[in-house]
Structures are given as C-alpha cells and as structure tokens.
NUROTI-57989 format. One record per residue: x, y, z of N, C-alpha, C, O in turn; residue number from 0; residue in one letter. Coordinates in steps of 0.2 Angstrom, whole numbers. Layout:
N
{n.x X	n.y Y	n.z Z	ca.x X	ca.y Y	ca.z Z	c.x X	c.y Y	c.z Z	o.x X	o.y Y	o.z Z	i NUM	aa A}
...
END
This chain:
120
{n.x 50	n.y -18	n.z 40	ca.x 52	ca.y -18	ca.z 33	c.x 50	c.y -12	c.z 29	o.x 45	o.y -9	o.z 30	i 0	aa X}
{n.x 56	n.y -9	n.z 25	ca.x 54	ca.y -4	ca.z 24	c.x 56	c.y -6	c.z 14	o.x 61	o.y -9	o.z 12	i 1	aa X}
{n.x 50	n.y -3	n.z 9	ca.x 51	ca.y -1	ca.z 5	c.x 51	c.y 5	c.z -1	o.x 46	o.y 8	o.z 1	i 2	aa X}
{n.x 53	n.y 8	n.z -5	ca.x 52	ca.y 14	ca.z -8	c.x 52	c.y 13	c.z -14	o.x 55	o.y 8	o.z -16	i 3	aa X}
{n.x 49	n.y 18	n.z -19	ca.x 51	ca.y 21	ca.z -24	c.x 48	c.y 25	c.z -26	o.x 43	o.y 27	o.z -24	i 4	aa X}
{n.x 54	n.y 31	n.z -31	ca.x 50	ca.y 36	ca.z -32	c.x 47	c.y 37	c.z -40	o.x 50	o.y 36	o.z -45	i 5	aa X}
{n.x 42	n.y 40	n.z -40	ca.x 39	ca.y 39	ca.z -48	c.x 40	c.y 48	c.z -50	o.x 43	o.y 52	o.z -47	i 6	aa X}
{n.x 38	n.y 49	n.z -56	ca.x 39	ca.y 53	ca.z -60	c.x 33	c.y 56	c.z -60	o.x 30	o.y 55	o.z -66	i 7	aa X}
{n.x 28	n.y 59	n.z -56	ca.x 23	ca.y 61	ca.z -57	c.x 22	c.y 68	c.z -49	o.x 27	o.y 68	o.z -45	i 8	aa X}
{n.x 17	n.y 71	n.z -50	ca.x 17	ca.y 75	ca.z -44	c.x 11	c.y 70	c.z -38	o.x 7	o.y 65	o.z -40	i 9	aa X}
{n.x 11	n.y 73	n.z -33	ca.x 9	ca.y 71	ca.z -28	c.x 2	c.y 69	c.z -28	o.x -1	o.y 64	o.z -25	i 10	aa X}
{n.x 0	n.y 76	n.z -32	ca.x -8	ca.y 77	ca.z -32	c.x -10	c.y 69	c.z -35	o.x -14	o.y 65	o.z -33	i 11	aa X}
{n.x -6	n.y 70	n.z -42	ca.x -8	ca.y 63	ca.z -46	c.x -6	c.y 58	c.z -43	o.x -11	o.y 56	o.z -40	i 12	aa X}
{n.x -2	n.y 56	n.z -41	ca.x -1	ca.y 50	ca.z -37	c.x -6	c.y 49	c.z -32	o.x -8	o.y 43	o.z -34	i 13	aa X}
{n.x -8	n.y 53	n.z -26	ca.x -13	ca.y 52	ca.z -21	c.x -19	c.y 51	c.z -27	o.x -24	o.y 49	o.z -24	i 14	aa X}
{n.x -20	n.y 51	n.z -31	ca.x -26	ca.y 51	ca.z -33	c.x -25	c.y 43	c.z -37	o.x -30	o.y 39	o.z -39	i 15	aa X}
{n.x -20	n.y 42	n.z -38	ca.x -18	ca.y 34	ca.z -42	c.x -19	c.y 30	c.z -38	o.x -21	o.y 24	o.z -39	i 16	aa X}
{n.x -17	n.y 33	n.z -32	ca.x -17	ca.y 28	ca.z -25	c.x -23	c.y 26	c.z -22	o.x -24	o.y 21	o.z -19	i 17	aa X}
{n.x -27	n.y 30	n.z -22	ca.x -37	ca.y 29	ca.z -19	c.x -39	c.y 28	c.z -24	o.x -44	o.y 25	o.z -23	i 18	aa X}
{n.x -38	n.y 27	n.z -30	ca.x -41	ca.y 25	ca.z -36	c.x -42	c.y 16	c.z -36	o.x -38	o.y 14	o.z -32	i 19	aa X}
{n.x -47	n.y 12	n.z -39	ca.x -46	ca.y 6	ca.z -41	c.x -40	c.y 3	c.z -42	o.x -37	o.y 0	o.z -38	i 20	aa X}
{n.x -38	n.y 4	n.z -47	ca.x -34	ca.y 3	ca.z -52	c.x -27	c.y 4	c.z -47	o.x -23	o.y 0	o.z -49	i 21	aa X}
{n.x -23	n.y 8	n.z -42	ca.x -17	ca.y 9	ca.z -39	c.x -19	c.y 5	c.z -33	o.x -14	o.y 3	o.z -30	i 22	aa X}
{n.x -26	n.y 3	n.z -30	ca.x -27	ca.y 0	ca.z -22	c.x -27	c.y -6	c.z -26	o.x -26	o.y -10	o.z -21	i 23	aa X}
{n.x -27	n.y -9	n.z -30	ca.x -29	ca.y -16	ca.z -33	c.x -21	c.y -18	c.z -33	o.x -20	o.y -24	o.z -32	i 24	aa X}
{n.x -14	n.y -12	n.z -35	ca.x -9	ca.y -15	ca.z -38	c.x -6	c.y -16	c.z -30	o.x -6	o.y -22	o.z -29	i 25	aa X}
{n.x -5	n.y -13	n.z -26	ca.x -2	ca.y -14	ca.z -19	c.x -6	c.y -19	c.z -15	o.x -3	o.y -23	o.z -11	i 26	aa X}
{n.x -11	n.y -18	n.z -15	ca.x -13	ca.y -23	ca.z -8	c.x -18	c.y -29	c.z -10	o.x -20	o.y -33	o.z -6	i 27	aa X}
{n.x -21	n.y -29	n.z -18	ca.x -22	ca.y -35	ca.z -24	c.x -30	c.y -33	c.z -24	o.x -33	o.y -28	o.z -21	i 28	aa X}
{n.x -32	n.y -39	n.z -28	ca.x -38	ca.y -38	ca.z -34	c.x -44	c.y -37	c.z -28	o.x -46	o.y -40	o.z -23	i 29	aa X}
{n.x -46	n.y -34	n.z -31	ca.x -55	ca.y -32	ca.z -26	c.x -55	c.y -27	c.z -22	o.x -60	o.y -25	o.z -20	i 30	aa X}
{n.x -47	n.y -23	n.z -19	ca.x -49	ca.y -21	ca.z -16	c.x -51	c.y -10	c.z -18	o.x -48	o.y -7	o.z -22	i 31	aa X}
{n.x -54	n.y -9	n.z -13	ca.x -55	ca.y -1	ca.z -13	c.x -54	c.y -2	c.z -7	o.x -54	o.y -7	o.z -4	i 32	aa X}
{n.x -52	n.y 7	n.z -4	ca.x -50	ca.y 8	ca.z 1	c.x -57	c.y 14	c.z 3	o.x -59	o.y 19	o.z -1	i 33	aa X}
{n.x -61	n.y 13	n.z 10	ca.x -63	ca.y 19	ca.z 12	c.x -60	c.y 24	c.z 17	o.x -53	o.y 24	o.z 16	i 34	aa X}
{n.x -63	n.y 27	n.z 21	ca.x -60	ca.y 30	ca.z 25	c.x -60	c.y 28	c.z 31	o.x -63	o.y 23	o.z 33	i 35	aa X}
{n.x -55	n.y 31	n.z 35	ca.x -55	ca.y 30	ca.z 41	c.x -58	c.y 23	c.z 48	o.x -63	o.y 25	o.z 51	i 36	aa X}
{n.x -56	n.y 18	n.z 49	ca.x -61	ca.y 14	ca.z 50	c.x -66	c.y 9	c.z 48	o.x -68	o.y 4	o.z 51	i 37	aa X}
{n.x -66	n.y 11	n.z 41	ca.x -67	ca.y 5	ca.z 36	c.x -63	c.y 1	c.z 34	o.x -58	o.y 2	o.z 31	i 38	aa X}
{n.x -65	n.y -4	n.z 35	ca.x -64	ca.y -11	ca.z 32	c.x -63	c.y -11	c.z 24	o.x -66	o.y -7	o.z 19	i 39	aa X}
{n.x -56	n.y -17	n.z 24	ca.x -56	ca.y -17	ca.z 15	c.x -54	c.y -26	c.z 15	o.x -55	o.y -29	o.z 21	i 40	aa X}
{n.x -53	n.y -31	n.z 7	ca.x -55	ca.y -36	ca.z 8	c.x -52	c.y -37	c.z 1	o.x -55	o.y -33	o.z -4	i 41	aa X}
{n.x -46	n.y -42	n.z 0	ca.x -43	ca.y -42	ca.z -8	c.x -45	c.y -49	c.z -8	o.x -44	o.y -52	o.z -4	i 42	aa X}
{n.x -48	n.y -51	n.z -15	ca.x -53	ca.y -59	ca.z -17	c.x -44	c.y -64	c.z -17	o.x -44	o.y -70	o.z -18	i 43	aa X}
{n.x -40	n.y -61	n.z -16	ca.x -36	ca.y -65	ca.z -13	c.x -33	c.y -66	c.z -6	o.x -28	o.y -68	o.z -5	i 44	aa X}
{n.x -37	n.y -65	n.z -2	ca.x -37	ca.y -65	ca.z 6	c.x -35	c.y -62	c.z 11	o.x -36	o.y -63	o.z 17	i 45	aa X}
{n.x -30	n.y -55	n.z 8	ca.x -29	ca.y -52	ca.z 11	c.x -33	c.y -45	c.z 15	o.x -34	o.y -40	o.z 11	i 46	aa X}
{n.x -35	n.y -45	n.z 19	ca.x -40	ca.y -39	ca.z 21	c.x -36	c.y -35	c.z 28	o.x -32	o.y -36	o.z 31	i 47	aa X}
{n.x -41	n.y -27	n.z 28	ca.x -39	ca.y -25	ca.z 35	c.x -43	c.y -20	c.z 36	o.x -49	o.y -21	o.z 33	i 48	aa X}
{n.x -43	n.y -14	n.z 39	ca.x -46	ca.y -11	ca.z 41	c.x -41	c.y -6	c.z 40	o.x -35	o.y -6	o.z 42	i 49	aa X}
{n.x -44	n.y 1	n.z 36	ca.x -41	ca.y 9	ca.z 36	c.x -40	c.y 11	c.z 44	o.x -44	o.y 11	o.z 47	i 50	aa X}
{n.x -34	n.y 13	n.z 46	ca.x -31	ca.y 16	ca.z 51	c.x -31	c.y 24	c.z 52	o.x -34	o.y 28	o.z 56	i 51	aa X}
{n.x -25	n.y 25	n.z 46	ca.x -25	ca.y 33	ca.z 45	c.x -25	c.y 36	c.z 37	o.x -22	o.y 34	o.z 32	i 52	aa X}
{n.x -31	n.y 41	n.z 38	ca.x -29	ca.y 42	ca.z 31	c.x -31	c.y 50	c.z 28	o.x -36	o.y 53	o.z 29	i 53	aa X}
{n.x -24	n.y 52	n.z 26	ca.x -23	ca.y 59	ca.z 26	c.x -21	c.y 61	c.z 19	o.x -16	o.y 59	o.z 17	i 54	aa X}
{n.x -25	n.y 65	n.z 15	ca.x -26	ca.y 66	ca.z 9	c.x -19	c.y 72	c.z 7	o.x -17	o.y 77	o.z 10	i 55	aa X}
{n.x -16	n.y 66	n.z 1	ca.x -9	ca.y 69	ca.z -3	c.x -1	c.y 67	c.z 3	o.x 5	o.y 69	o.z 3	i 56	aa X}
{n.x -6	n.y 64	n.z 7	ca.x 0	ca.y 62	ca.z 13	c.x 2	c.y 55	c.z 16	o.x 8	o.y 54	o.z 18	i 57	aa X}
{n.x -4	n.y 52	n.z 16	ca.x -3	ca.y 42	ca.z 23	c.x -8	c.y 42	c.z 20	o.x -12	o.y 45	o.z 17	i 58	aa X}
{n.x -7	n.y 35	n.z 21	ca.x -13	ca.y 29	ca.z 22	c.x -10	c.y 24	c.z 24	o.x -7	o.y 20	o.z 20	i 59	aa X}
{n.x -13	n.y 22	n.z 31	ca.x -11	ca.y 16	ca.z 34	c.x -15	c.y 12	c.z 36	o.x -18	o.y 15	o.z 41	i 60	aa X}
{n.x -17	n.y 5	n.z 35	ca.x -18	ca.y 1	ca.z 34	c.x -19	c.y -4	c.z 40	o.x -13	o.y -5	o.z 42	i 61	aa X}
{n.x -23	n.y -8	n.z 43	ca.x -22	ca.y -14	ca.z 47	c.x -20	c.y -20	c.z 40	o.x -24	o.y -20	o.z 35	i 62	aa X}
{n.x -14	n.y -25	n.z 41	ca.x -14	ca.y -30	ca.z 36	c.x -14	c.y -35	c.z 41	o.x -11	o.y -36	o.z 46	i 63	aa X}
{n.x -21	n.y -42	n.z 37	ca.x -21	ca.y -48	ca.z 39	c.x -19	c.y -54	c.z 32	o.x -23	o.y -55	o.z 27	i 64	aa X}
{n.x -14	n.y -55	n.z 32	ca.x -14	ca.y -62	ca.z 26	c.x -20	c.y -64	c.z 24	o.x -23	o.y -63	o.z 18	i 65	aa X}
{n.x -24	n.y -70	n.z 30	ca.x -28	ca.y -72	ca.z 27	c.x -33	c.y -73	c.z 34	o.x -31	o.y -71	o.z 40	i 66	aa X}
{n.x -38	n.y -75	n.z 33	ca.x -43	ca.y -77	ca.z 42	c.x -38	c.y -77	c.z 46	o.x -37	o.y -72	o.z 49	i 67	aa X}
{n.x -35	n.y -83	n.z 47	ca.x -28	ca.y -84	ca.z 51	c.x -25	c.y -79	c.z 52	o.x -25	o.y -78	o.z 58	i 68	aa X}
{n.x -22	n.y -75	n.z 48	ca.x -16	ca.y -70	ca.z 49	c.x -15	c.y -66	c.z 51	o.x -20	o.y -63	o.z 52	i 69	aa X}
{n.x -6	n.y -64	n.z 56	ca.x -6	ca.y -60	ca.z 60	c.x -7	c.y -56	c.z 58	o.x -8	o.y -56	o.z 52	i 70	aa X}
{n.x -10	n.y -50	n.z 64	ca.x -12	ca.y -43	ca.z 61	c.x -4	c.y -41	c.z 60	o.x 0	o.y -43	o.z 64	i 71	aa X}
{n.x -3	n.y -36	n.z 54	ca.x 1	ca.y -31	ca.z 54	c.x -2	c.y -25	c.z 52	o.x -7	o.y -24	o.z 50	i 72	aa X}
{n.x 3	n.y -21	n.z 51	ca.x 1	ca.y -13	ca.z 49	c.x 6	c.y -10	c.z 43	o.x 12	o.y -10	o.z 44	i 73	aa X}
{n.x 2	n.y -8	n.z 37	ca.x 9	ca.y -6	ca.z 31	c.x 4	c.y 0	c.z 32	o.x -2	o.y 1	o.z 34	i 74	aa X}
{n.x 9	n.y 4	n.z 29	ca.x 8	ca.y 11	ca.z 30	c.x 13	c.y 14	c.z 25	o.x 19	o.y 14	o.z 24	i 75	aa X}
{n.x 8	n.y 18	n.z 21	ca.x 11	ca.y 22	ca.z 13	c.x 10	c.y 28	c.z 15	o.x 5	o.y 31	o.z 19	i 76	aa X}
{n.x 18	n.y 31	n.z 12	ca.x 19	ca.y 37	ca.z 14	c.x 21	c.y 42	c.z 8	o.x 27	o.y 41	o.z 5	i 77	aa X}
{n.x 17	n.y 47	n.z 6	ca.x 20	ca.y 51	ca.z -1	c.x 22	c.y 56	c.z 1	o.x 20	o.y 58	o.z 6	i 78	aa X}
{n.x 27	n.y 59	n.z -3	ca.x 34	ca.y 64	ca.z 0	c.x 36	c.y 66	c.z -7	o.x 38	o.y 62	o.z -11	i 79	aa X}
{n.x 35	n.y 75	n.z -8	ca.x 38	ca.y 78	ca.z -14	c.x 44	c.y 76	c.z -16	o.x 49	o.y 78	o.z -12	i 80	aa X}
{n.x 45	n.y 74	n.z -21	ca.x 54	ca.y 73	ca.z -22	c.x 57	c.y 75	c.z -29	o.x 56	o.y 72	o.z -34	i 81	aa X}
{n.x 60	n.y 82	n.z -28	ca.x 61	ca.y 83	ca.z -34	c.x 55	c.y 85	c.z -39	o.x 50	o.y 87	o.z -36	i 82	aa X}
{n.x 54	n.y 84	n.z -47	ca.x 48	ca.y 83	ca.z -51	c.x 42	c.y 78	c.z -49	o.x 36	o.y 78	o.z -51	i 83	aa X}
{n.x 45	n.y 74	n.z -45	ca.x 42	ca.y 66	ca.z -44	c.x 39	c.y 66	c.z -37	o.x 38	o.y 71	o.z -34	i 84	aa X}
{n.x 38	n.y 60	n.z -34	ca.x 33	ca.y 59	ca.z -28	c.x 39	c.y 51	c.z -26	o.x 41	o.y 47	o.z -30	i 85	aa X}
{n.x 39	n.y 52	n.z -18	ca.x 42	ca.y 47	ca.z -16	c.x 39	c.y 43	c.z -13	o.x 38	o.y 45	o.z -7	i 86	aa X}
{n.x 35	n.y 35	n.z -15	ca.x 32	ca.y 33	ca.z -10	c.x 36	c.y 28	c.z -6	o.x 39	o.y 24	o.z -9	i 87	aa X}
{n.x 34	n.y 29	n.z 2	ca.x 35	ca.y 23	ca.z 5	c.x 33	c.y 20	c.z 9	o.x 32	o.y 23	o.z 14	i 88	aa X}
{n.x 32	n.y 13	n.z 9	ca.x 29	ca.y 9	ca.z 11	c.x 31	c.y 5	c.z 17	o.x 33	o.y -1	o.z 15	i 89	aa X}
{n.x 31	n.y 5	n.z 24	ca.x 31	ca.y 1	ca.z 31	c.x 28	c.y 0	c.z 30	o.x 23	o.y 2	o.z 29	i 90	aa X}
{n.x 32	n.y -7	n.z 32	ca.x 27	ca.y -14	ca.z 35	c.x 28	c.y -18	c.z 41	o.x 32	o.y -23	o.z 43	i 91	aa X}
{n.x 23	n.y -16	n.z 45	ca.x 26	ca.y -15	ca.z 55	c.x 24	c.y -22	c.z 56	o.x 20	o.y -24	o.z 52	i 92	aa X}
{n.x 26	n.y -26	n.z 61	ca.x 22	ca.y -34	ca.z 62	c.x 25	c.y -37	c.z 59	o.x 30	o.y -36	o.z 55	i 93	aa X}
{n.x 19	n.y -42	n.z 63	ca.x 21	ca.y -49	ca.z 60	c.x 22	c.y -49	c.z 51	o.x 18	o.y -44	o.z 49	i 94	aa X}
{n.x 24	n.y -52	n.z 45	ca.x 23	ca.y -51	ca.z 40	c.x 20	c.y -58	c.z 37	o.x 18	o.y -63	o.z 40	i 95	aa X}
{n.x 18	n.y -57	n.z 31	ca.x 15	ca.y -60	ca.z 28	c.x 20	c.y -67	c.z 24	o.x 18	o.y -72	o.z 23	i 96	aa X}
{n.x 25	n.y -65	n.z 24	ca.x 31	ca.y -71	ca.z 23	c.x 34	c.y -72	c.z 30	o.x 36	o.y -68	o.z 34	i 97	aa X}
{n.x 35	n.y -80	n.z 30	ca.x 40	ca.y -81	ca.z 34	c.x 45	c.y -79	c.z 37	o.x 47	o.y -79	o.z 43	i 98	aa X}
{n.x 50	n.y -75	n.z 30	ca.x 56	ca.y -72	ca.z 30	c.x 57	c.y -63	c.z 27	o.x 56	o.y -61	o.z 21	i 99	aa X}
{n.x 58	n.y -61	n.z 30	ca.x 59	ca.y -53	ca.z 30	c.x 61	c.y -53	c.z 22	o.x 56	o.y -51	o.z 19	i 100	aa X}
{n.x 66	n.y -55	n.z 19	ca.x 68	ca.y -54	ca.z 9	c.x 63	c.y -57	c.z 8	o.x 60	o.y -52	o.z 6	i 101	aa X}
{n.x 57	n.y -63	n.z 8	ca.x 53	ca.y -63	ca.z 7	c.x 47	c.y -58	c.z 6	o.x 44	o.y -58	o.z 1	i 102	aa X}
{n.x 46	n.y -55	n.z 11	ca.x 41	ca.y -50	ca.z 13	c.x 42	c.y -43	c.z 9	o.x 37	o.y -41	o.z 6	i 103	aa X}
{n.x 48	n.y -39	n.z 8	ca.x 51	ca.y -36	ca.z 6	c.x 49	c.y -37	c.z -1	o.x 45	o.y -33	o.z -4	i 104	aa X}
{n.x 52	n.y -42	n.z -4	ca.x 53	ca.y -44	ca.z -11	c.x 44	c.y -43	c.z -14	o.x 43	o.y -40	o.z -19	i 105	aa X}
{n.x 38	n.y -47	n.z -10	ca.x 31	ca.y -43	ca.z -9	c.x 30	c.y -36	c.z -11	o.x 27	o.y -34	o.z -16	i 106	aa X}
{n.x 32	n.y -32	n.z -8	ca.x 29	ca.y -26	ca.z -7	c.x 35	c.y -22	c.z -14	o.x 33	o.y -18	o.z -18	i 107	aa X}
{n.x 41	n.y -24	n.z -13	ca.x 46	ca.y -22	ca.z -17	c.x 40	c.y -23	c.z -26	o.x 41	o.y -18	o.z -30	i 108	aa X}
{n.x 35	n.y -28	n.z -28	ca.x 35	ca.y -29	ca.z -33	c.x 27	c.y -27	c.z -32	o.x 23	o.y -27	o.z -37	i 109	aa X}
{n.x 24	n.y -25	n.z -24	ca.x 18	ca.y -21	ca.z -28	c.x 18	c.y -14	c.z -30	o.x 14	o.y -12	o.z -34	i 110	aa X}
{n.x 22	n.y -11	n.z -26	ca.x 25	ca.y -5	ca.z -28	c.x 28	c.y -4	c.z -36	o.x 26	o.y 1	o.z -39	i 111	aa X}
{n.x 30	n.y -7	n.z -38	ca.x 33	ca.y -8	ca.z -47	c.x 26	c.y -10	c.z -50	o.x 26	o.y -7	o.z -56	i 112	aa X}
{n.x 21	n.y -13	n.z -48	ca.x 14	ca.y -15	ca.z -51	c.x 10	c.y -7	c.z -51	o.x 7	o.y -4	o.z -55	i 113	aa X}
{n.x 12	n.y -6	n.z -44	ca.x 7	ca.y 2	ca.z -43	c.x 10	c.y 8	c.z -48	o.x 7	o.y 13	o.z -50	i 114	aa X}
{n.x 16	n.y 7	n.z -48	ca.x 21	ca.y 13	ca.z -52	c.x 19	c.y 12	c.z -59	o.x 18	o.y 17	o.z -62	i 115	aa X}
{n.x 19	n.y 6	n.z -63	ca.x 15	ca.y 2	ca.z -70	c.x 12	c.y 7	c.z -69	o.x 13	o.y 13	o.z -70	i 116	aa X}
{n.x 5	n.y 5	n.z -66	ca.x 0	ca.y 6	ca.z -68	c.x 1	c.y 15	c.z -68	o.x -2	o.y 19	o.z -72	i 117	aa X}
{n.x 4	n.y 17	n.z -64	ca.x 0	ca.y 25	ca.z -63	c.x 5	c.y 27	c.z -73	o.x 2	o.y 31	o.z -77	i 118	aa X}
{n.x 9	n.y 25	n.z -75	ca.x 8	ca.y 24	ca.z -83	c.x 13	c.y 31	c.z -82	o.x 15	o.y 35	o.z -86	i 119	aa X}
END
C-alpha cells in the first residue's frame, strides 16, 4: 500500500515536523515519540513497533503491530525534495492493519492529511 502527499514546506522543516511530538502523534496516533534505531514506540491506542531505519532529512521505517495480537507489518516514510515543498511517502509493507487494502489506505491516506494539518 502506497500513499503520498506533498506539503508546502522544505525538507529540513518537514523532517523536524516529523520527529517531533506533535507530527509522530498525527501519523502513527496519541503517545507516541519515536527513538532511534532499535527503539521501541507505543500509541495509547495500541498500535506499537519498533524504529527499523532511521535516516535524518530522509526514512523512517518503522516495525507496525495493530494491537498485542497484530500482524507485524512495516510503514516506511519516505521525504523527497519536490519543487518548493517535500514529498512524503508512506509504505505500508504486510499484513495491514484493515482487513481490506481501501481500508488501509483510506488509514494512512487521513494520517498523512493529519500530519500535513499540523505541520500548519
């Protein structure tokens, strides 16, 4: 599952919207921060995983579990200069978190729109 948008902002800002509270909270939900490399993360809505890869102004890819039960899968945000703006995008490799692929999509489709919000 592949999703995208590009914001109006340079890279720098962006990656820095995106490690921040406030942009980790709109994409992957409430509570979470991300560390680095290795470190575990944990959204008070059940979603948790562990940091995979993570490459400053570049990736960050993520192990995703729904919930205790849930397949693992793997999203991976990807920023890319585009024009005056930054293009983020976001695979989501595995099992999903919806039963059905438009479901899933439709997910990641409105945390992205959440994260784009907030970077204001």
């Amino acid at each position: 599952m592949h999703s995208s948008l590009t914001v109006g902002a340079p890279v720098d800002q962006v990656w820095q919207h995106l490690i921040s509270a406030r942009g980790t909270e709109a994409l992957l939900g409430p509570g979470v921060t991300l560390g680095s490399k290795g470190e575990s993360w944990h959204s008070t809505d059940g979603p948790h995983g562990v940091v995979r890869s993570y490459h400053p102004m570049e990736q960050v890819r993520v192990s995703w579990h729904p919930d205790e039960d849930g397949p693992l899968s793997i999203v991976d945000l990807q920023l890319k200069p585009e024009g005056n703006g930054t293009r983020v995008d976001l695979y989501h490799e595995g099992e999903g978190i919806a039963e059905d692929g438009a479901g899933d999509k439709s997910r990641w489709d409105a945390a992205l729109g959440r994260f784009a919000e907030a970077l204001g």
